[in-house]
C-alpha positions as CSV (number, residue, x, y, z in Angstrom):
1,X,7.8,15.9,-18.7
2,X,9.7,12.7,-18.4
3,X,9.0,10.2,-15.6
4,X,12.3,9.2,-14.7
5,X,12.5,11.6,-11.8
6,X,9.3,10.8,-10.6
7,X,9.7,7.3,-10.5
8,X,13.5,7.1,-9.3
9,X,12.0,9.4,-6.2
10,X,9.4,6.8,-5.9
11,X,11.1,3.9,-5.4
12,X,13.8,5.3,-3.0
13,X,10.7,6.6,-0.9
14,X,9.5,3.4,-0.7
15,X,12.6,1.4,0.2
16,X,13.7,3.9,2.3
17,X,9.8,3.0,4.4
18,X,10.6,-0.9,4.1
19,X,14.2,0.0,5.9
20,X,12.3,1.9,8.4
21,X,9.8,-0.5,9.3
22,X,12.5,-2.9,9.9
23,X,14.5,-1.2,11.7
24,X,12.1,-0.6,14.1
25,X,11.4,-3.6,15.1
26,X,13.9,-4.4,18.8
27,X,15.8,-7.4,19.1
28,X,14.5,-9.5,22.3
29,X,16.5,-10.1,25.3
30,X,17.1,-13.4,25.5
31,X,18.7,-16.4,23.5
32,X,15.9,-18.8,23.3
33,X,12.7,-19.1,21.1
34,X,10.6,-18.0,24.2
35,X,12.0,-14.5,24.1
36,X,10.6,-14.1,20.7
37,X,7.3,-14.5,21.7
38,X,6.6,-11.0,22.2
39,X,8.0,-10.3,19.4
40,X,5.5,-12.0,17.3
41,X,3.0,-9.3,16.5
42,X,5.8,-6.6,15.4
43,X,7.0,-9.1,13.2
44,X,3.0,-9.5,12.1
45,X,2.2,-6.4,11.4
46,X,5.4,-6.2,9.9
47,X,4.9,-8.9,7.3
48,X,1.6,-7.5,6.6
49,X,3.0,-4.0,6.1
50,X,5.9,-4.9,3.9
51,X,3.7,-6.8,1.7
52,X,1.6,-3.6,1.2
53,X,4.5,-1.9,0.6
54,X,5.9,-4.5,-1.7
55,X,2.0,-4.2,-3.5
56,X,2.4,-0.6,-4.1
57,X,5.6,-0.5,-5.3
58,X,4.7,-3.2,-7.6
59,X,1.7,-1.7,-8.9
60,X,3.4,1.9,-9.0
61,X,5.8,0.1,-11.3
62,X,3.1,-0.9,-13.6
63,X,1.5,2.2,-14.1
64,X,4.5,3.8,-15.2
65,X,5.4,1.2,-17.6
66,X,2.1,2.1,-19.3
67,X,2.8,6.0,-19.6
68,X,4.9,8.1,-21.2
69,X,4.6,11.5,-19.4
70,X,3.8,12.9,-16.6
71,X,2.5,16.6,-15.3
72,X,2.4,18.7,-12.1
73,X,-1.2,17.0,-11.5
74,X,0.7,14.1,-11.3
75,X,3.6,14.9,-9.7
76,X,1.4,16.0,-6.9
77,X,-1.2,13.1,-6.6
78,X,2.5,10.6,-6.5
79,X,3.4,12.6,-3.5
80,X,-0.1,12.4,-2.3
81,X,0.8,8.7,-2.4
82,X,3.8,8.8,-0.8
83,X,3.0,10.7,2.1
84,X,0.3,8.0,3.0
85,X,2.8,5.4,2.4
86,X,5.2,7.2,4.7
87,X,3.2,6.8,7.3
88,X,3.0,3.0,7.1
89,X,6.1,2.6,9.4
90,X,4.5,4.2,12.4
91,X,1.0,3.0,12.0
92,X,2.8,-0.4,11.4
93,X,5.0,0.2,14.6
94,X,1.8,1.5,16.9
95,X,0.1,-1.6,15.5
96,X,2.4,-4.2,16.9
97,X,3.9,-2.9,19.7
98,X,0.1,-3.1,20.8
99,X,-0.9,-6.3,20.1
100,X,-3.4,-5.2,17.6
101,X,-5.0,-2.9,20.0
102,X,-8.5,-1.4,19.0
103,X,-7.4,2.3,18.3
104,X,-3.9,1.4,16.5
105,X,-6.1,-1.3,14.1
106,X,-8.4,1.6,13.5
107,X,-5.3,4.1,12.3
108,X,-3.8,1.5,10.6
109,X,-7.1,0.9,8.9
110,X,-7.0,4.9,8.0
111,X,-3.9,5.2,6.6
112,X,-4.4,1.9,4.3
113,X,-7.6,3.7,3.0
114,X,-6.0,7.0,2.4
115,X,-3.2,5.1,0.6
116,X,-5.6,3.2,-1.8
117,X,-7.3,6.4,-2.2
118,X,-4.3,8.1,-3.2
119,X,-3.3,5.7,-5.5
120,X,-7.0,5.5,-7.3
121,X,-6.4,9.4,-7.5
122,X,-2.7,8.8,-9.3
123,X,-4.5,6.3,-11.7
124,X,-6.8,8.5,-12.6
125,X,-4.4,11.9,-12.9
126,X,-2.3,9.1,-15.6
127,X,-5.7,8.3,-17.2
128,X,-6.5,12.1,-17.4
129,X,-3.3,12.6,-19.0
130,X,-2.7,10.0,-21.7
131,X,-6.6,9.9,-22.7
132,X,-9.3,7.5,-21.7
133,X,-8.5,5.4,-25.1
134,X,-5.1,5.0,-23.4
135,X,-3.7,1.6,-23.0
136,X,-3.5,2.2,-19.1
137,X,-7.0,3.6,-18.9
138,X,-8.0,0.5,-20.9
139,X,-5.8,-2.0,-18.7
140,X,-7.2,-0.3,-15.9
141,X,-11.2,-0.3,-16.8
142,X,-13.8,-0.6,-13.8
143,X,-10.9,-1.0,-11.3
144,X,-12.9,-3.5,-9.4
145,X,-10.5,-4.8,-7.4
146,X,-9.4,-1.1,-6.6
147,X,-13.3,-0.4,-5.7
148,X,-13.2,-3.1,-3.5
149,X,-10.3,-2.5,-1.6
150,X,-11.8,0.8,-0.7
151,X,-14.8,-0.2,0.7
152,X,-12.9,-3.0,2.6
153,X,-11.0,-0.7,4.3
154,X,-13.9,2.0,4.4
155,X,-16.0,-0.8,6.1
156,X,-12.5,-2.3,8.6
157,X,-12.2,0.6,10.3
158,X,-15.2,1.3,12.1
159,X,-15.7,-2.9,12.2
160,X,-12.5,-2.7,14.1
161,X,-13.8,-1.0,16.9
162,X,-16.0,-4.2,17.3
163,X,-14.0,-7.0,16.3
164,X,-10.1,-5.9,15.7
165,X,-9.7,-9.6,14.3
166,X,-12.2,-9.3,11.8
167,X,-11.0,-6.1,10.4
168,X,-7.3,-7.4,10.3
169,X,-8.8,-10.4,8.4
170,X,-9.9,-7.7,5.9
171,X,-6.4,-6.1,5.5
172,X,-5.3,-9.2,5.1
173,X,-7.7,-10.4,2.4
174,X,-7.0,-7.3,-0.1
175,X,-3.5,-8.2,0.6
176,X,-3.8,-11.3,-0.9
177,X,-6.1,-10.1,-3.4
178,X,-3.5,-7.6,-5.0
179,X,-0.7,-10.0,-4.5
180,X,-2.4,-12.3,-6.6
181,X,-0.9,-11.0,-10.2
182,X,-2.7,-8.2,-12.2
183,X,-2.1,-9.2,-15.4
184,X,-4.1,-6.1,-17.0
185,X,-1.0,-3.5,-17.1
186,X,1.5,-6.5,-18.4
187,X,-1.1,-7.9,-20.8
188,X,-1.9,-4.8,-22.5
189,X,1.8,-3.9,-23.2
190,X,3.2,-7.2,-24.4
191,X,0.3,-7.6,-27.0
């Protein structure tokens, strides 16, 4: 099978959770900067989550551009994705309307761990299907910096229990460490 569908599908999934997440957040009551005050953990966890988003979508976009064709193995592990991503607006939503509360940090911790996890299980459904002597499979390699977002947000959610802050400062640090490029995909397919 093509991907065309599959990734057309994807990418209006994921706008379509950016528009939610943004349209959730309220406007204050008020005309000066003091009324946005409590507006500034929405807006947080709203920057956070969009830049997830943003991350996936880009990385999505990658791993497509590396393939040729997909399956029903991977037409299933994509929606397995997307119904993690999905719930990004509501874990986002919980997350600021709560100040970073302990219980909405821990779900919001849980659903960024299912999402990685999902998306380690699409990389490897495309690896399973193109060959492990694949460009992708060789772009992709030990997936470090997959490996380590896992256990980061394997090891935030319980942390935020304890220390909310600290395990926010792990979302925040895989964020930065997959906004950073990932040249692997882009390197093996303009050589």
């Amino acid at each position: 099978m093509g991907k065309g569908r599959l990734e057309a599908f994807s990418d209006g999934v994921m706008a379509i959770i950016i528009t939610i997440m943004v349209l959730e957040m309220k406007v204050p009551h008020g005309d000066g900067w003091a009324a946005l005050r409590p507006t500034i953990p929405v807006f947080l966890s709203y920057v956070l989550s969009f830049i997830n988003i943003g991350i996936y979508w880009n990385n999505h976009h990658h791993l497509f551009q590396a393939v040729r064709l997909v399956n029903g193995r991977i037409l299933w592990t994509n929606l397995h994705l997307l119904f993690w991503l999905s719930l990004f607006p509501f874990a986002t939503g919980w997350m600021g309307e709560n100040n970073f509360a302990t219980t909405p940090v821990a779900l919001y911790g849980t659903v960024l761990l299912f999402a990685a996890i999902a998306f380690t299980l699409l990389t490897r459904s495309l690896i399973d299907r193109h060959g492990q002597d694949s460009p992708l499979a060789t772009a992709i390699g030990r997936d470090l910096k997959g490996k380590i977002s896992l256990a980061s947000y394997a090891l935030a959610i319980p942390l935020s229990f304890a220390n909310r802050w600290i395990a926010c400062g792990l979302f925040v640090l895989v964020a930065v460490l997959w906004f950073i490029p990932d040249r692997r995909i882009e390197k093996i397919l303009t050589d």
